[in-house]
C-alpha positions as CSV (number, residue, x, y, z in Angstrom):
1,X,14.0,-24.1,-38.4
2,X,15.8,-27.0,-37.6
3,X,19.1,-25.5,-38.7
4,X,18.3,-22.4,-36.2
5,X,17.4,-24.4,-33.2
6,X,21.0,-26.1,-33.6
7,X,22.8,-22.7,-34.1
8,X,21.0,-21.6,-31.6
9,X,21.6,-24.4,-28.9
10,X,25.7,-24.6,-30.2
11,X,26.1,-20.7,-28.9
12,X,24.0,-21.6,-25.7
13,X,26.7,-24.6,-25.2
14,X,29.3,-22.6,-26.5
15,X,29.1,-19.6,-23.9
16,X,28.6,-22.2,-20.9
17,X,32.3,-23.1,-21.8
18,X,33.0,-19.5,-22.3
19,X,31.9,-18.5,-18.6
20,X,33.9,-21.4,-17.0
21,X,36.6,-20.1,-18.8
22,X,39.2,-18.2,-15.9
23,X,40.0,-14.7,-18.2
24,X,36.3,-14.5,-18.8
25,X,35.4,-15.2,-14.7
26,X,38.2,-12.8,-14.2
27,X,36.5,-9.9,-16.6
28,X,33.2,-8.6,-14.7
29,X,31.9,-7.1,-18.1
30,X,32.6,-10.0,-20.3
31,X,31.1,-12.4,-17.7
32,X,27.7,-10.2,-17.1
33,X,27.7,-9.9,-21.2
34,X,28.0,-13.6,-21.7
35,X,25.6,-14.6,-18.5
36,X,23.0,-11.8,-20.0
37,X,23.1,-13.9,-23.9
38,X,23.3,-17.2,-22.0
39,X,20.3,-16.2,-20.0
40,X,18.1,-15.2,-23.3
41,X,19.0,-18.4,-25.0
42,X,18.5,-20.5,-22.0
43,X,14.9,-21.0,-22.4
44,X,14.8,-22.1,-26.2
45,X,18.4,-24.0,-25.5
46,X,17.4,-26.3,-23.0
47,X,14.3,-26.8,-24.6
48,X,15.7,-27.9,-27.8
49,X,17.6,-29.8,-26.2
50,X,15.2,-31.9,-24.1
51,X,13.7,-32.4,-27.8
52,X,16.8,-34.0,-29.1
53,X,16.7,-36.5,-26.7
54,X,12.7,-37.1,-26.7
55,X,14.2,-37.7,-30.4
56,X,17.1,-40.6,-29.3
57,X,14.3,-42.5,-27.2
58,X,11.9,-42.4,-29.8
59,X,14.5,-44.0,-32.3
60,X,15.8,-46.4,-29.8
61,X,11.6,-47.6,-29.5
62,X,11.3,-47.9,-33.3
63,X,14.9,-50.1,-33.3
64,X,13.0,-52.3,-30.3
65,X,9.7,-52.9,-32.6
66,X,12.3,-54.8,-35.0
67,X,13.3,-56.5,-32.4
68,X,12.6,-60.6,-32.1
69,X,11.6,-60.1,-28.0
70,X,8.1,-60.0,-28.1
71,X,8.2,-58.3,-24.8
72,X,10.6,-55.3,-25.7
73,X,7.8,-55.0,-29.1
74,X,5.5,-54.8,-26.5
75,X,7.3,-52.1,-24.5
76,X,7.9,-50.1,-27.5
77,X,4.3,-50.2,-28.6
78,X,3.2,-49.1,-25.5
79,X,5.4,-46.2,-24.9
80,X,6.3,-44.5,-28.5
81,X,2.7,-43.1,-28.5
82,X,2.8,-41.2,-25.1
83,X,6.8,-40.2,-26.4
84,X,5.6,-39.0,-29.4
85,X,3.0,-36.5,-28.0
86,X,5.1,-35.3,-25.3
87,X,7.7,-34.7,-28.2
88,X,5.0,-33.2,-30.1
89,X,3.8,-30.5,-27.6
90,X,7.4,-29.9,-27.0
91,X,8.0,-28.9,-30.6
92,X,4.8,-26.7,-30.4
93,X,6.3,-24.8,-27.9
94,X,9.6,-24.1,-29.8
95,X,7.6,-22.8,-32.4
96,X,6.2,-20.6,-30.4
97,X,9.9,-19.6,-29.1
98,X,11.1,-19.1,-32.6
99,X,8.7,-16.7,-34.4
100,X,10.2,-13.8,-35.2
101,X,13.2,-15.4,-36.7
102,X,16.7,-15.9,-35.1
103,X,16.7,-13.1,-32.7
104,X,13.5,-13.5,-31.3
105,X,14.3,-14.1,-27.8
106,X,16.0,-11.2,-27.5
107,X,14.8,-8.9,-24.5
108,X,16.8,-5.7,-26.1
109,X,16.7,-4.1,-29.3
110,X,17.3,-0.7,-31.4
111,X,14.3,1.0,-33.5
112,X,15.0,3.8,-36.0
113,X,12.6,5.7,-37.7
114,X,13.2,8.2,-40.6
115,X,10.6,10.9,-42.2
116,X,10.3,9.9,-46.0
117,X,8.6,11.3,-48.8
118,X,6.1,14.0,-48.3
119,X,8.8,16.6,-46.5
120,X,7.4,18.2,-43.2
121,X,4.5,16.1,-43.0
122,X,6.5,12.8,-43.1
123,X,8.1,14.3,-40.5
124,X,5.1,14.8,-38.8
125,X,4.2,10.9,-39.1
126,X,7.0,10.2,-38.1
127,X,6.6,11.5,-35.0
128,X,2.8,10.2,-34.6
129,X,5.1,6.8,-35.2
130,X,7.6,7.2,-31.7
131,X,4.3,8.2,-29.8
132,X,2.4,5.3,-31.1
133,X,5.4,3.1,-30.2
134,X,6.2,4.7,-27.2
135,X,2.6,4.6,-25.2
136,X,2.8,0.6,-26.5
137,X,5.8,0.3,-25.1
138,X,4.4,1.7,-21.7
139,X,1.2,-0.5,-21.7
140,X,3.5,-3.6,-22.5
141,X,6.0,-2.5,-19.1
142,X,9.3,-2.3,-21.8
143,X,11.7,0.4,-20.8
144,X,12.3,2.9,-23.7
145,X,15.0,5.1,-24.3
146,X,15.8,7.8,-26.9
147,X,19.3,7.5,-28.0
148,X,19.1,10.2,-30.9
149,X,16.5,12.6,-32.2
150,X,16.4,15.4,-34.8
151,X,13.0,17.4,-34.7
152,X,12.2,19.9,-37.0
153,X,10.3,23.7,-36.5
154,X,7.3,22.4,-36.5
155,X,7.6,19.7,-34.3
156,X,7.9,16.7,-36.5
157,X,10.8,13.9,-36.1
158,X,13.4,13.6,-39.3
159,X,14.8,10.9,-37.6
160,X,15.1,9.4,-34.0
161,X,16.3,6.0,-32.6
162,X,15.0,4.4,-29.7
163,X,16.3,1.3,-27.4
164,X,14.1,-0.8,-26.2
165,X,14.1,-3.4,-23.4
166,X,11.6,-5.9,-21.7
167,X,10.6,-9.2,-22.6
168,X,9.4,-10.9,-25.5
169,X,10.6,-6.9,-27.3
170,X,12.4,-8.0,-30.1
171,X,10.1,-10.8,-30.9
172,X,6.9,-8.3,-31.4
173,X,8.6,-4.7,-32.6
174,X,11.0,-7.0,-36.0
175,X,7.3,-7.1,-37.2
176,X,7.4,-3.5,-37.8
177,X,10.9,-2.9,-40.2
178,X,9.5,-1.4,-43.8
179,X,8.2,1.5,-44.9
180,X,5.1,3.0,-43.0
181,X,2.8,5.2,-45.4
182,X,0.0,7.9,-44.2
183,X,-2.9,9.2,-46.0
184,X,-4.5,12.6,-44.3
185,X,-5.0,16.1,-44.7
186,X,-1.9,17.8,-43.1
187,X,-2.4,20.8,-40.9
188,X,-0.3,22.7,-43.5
189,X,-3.1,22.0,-45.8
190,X,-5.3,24.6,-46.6
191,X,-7.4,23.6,-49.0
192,X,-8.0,20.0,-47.3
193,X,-6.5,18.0,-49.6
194,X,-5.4,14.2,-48.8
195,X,-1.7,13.9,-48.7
196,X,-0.1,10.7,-49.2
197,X,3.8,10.5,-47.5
198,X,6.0,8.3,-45.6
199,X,8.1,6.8,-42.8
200,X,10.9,3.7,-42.4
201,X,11.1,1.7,-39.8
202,X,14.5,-0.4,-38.9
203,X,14.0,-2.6,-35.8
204,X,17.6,-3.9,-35.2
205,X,18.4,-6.4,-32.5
206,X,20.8,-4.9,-30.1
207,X,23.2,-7.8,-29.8
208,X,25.9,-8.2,-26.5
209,X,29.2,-8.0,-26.6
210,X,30.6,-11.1,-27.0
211,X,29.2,-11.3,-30.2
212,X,29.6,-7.8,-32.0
213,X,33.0,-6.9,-29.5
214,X,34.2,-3.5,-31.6
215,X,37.5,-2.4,-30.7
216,X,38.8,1.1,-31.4
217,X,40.6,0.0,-34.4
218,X,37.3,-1.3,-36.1
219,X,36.6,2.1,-36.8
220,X,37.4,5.9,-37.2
221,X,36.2,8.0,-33.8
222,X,35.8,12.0,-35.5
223,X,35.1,14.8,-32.7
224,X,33.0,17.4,-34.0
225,X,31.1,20.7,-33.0
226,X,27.4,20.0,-32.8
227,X,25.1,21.9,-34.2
228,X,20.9,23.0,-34.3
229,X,19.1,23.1,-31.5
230,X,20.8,22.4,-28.3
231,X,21.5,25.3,-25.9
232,X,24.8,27.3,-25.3
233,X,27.4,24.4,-25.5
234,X,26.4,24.0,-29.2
235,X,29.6,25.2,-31.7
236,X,30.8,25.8,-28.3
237,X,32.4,22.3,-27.3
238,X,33.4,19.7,-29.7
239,X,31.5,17.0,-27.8
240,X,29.8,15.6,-30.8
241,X,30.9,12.1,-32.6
242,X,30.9,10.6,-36.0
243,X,31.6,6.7,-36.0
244,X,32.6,5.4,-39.4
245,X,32.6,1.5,-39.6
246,X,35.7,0.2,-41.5
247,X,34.2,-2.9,-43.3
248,X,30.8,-2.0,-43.8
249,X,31.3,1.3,-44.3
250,X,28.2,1.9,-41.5
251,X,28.2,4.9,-40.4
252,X,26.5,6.9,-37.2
253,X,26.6,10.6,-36.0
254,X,25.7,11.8,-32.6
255,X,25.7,14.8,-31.1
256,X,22.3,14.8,-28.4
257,X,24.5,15.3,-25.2
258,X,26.9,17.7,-24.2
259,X,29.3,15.3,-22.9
260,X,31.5,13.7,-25.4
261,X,31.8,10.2,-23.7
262,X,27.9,10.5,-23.1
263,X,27.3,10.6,-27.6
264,X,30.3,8.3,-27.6
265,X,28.3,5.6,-25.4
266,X,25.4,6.1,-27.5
267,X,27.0,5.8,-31.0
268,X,28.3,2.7,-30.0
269,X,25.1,1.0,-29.2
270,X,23.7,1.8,-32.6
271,X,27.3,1.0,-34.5
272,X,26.8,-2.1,-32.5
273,X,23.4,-2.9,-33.8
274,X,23.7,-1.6,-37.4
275,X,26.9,-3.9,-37.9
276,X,25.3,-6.7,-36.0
277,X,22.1,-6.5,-38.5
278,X,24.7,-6.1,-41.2
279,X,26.1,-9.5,-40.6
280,X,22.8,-11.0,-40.3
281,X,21.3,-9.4,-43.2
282,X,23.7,-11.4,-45.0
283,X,23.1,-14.8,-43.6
284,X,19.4,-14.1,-43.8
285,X,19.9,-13.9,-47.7
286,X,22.1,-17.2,-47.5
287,X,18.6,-18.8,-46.4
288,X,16.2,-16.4,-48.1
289,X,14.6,-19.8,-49.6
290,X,13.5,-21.3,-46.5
291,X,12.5,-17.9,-44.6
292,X,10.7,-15.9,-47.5
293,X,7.1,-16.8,-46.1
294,X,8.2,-15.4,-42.7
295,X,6.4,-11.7,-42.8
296,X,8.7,-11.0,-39.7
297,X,11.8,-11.6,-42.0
298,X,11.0,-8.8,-45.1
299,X,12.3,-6.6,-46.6
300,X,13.0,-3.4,-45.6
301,X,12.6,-1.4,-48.2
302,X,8.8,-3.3,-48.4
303,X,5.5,-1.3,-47.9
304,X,4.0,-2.9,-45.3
305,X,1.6,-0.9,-43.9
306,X,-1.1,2.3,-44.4
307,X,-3.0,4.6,-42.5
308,X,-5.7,6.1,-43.8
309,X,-6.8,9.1,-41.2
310,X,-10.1,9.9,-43.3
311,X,-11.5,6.0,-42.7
312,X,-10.0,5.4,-39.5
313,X,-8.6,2.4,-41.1
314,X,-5.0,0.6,-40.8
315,X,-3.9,-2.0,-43.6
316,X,-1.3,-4.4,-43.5
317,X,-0.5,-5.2,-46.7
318,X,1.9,-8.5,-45.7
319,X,-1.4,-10.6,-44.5
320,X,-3.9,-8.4,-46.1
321,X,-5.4,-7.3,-42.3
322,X,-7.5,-4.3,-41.9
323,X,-8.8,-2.7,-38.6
324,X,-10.8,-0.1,-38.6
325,X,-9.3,1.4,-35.6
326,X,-6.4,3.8,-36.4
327,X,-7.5,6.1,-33.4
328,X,-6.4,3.5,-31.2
329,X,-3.6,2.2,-32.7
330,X,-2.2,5.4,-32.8
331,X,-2.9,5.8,-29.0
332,X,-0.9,2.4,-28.6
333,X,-2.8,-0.4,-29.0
334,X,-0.3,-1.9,-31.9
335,X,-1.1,-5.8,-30.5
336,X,-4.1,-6.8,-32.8
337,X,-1.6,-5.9,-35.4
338,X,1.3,-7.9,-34.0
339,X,-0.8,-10.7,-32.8
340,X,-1.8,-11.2,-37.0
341,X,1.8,-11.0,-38.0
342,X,2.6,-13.4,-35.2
343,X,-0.5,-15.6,-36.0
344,X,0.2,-15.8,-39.6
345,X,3.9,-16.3,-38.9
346,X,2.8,-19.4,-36.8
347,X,0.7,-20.7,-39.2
348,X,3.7,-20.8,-42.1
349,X,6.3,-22.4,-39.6
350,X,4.0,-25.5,-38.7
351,X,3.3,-25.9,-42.0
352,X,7.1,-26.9,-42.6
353,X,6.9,-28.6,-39.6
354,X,8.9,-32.1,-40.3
355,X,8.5,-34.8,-37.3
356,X,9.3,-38.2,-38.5
């Protein structure tokens, strides 16, 4: 943790000097990129910071209890408890600022969901999935946007990716990356059979650009005809793009507008926030030691959760939490599941808590 809060209040530090700097001031994007990141670490930065130096008093008291002036003893003893509980409430509230891991101040973020095993019915649940996360997203105030979609004939969602914005988003949604499985009889069922199948969920953070700053030559731009659904401009106008990432080999299709710039625009976010996850995902494993308690931090490729329609019952397998309430879950009311990830999470964190 410690490591992160000093990462954390470096780049805060690091993009103050950036927006004195006169090519950045002169740049309107680059300065309202690097004012938006400097504004969502500004909370946990100056924080951290105030810590430090609750830390350098409370080591200059200790020095003056060795000392042979009976009054500056005195002075110490007096004030290195009242120091050390002010220090301590302050840490409590940086724990409270880091849950979630590194991004978890972040106020925007990316969410893609995929139909797995159990063909249209996954595709179904999947779709059950964006309305859950939608109406929650309402009731919390976030703005939500669909960036790409691909429905199927009966109304089910192979895949569709979502932006979200609003405080605090990033922090509560990371909880829900892994694989999503639902047990039900489908309506295609006619003998009413339970079916077991299955959705992924990737929350990505969607990083600014000062920090993931692609450039034409980071990747290959192909123009394409769309195709499905769509209306006349479909196979008519090649307004559809492909987006294939030179280094990581991440690639992203869209094709949901008619205007070529419009998928362009759109592509790029989610390039943006694939690659950006990419990088992270990679200094997450560095430090897979210290974060593999962190349910926030899993894998992807994890089970973490069940819905059982028949027993009205939701199971998070990560902390072993099971409400019987899947009717209104489903309708939205996703917080008594975040607020047990988050609980949990809290709980692991202060148990590594190390104030000397």
């Amino acid at each position: 943790m410690r490591q992160m809060l000093d990462e954390k209040l470096a780049r805060f530090e690091d993009l103050e000097r950036h927006m004195a700097d006169p090519a950045v001031l002169a740049d309107s994007g680059r300065m309202a990129a690097a004012a938006r990141e400097h504004g969502s670490l500004a909370k946990l930065a100056t924080k951290y910071r105030r810590f430090q130096s609750f830390n350098d008093e409370i080591r200059q008291l200790r020095e003056m209890l060795e000392s042979d002036d009976a009054d500056e003893r005195e002075m110490a003893e007096a004030e290195l408890p009242e120091l050390k509980a002010r220090r301590e409430q302050l840490w409590n509230e940086l724990l409270e600022l880091t849950i979630g891991g590194d991004d978890a101040n972040r106020s925007r973020c990316v969410m893609e969901i995929r139909a797995g095993t159990g063909g249209e019915e996954a595709a179904l649940f999947a779709r059950d999935l964006y309305e859950m996360y939608k109406k929650h997203a309402e009731a919390k105030g976030w703005k939500i946007e669909v960036l790409y979609s691909s429905p199927t004939e009966l109304g089910g969602l192979k895949e569709v990716s979502l932006a979200f914005e609003g405080e605090g988003v990033y922090r509560e949604l990371a909880y829900e990356s892994g694989g999503h499985r639902v047990q039900r009889v489908p309506e295609t069922e006619a003998k009413g059979r339970i079916h077991t199948s299955a959705a992924t969920v990737a929350v990505l953070p969607e990083p600014e650009d000062v920090e993931i700053n692609l450039k034409p030559d980071d990747y290959r731009k192909d123009i394409f005809h769309a195709s499905g659904p769509g209306g006349q401009h479909v196979n008519k106008t090649a307004s559809a793009v492909r987006l294939t990432h030179f280094e990581t080999g991440i690639v992203v299709s869209m094709q949901d507008e008619k205007s070529q710039h419009k998928n362009l625009a759109k592509a790029l976010r989610i390039l943006k926030s694939r690659v950006y996850d990419h990088y992270q995902s990679l200094e997450d494993a560095k430090r897979a030691q210290e974060r593999k308690t962190l349910v926030g931090s899993g894998d992807r490729s994890q089970r973490i959760r069940t819905y059982n329609f028949p027993e009205n019952r939701v199971t998070d397998h990560r902390i072993n939490l099971t409400l019987y309430k899947l009717d209104q879950i489903l309708a939205g009311n996703v917080q008594p599941l975040t607020d047990g990830l988050i609980d949990h999470d809290r709980e692991q964190l202060r148990e590594t808590m190390d104030l000397d």
